[in-house]
C-alpha positions as CSV (number, residue, x, y, z in Angstrom):
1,X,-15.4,3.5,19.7
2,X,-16.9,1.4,16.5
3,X,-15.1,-0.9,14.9
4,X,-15.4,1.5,11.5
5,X,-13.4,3.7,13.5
6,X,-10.8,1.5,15.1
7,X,-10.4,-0.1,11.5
8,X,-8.7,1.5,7.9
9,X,-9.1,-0.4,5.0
10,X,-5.8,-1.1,3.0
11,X,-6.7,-3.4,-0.1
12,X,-9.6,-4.4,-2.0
13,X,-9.3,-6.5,-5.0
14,X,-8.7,-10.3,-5.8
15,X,-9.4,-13.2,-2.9
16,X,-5.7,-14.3,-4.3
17,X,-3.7,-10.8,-4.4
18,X,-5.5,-10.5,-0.4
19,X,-4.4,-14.2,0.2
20,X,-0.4,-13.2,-0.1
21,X,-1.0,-9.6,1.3
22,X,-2.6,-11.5,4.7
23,X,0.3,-13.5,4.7
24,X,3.0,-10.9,4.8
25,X,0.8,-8.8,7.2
26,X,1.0,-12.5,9.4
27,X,4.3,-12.5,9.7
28,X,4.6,-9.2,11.3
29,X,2.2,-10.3,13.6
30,X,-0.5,-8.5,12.5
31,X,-4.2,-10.3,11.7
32,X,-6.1,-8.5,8.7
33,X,-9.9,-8.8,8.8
34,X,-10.8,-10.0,5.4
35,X,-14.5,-9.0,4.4
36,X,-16.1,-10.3,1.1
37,X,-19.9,-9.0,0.9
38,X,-20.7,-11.0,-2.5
39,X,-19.9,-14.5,-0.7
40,X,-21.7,-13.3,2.4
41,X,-24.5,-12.0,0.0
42,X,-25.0,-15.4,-1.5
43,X,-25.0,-17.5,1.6
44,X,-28.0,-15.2,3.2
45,X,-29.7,-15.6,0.0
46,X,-29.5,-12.7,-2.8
47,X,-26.4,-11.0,-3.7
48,X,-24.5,-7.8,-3.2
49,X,-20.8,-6.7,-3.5
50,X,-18.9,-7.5,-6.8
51,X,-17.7,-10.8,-7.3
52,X,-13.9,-12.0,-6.3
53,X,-13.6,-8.5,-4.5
54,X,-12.2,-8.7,-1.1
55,X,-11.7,-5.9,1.3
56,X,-8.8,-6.0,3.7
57,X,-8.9,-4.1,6.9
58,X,-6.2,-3.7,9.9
59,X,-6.7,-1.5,12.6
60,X,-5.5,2.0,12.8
61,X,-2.5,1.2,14.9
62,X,-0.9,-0.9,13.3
63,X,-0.8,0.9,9.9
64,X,2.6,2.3,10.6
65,X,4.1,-1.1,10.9
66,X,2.3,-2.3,8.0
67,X,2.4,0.4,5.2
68,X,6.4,-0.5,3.7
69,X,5.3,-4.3,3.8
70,X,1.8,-3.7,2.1
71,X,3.4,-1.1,-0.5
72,X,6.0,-3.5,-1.7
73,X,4.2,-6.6,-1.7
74,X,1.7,-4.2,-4.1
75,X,4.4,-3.4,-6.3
76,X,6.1,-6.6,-6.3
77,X,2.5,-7.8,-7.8
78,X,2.0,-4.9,-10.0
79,X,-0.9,-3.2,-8.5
C-alpha cells in the first residue's frame, strides 16, 4: 500500500492554525505529517505551492479518534 493511500489529508492552511492543530492531534497521541511544498520548493531551487499553506496529513486510522478534536479546535479558531 502507498503512503497516499494509508494517508487522508485533514487541514491545509496557515503554518500557525497547523502549529496548534499538531498540537492537540499530539496529545492524543497521534503524529500529523506536516507537508509545505512552497518551502520545499525554494530550498531545491524554484518555487511551487502557495506560500504559508501547509497541508496536514494523518493516516486513515486514526481519523476516527481525531475528527471531534480537529472539528473543534477548527471552530474554536473560526475556520
Amino acid at each position: 500500500m502507498s503512503n497516499a493511500e494509508e494517508t487522508t489529508r485533514i487541514y491545509t492552511g496557515p503554518a500557525m492554525i497547523v502549529k496548534g492543530l499538531v498540537a492537540r492531534l499530539n496529545d492524543l497521541g497521534i503524529n500529523p505529517i506536516e507537508r509545505n511544498d512552497n518551502a520545499s520548493s525554494i530550498q531545491a531551487g524554484f518555487t511551487v505551492g502557495v506560500p504559508g499553506q501547509v497541508m496536514l496529513y494523518i493516516r486513515k486510522d486514526e481519523l476516527a479518534k481525531a475528527q471531534t478534536t480537529i472539528d473543534a479546535y477548527l471552530e474554536e479558531i473560526g475556520e
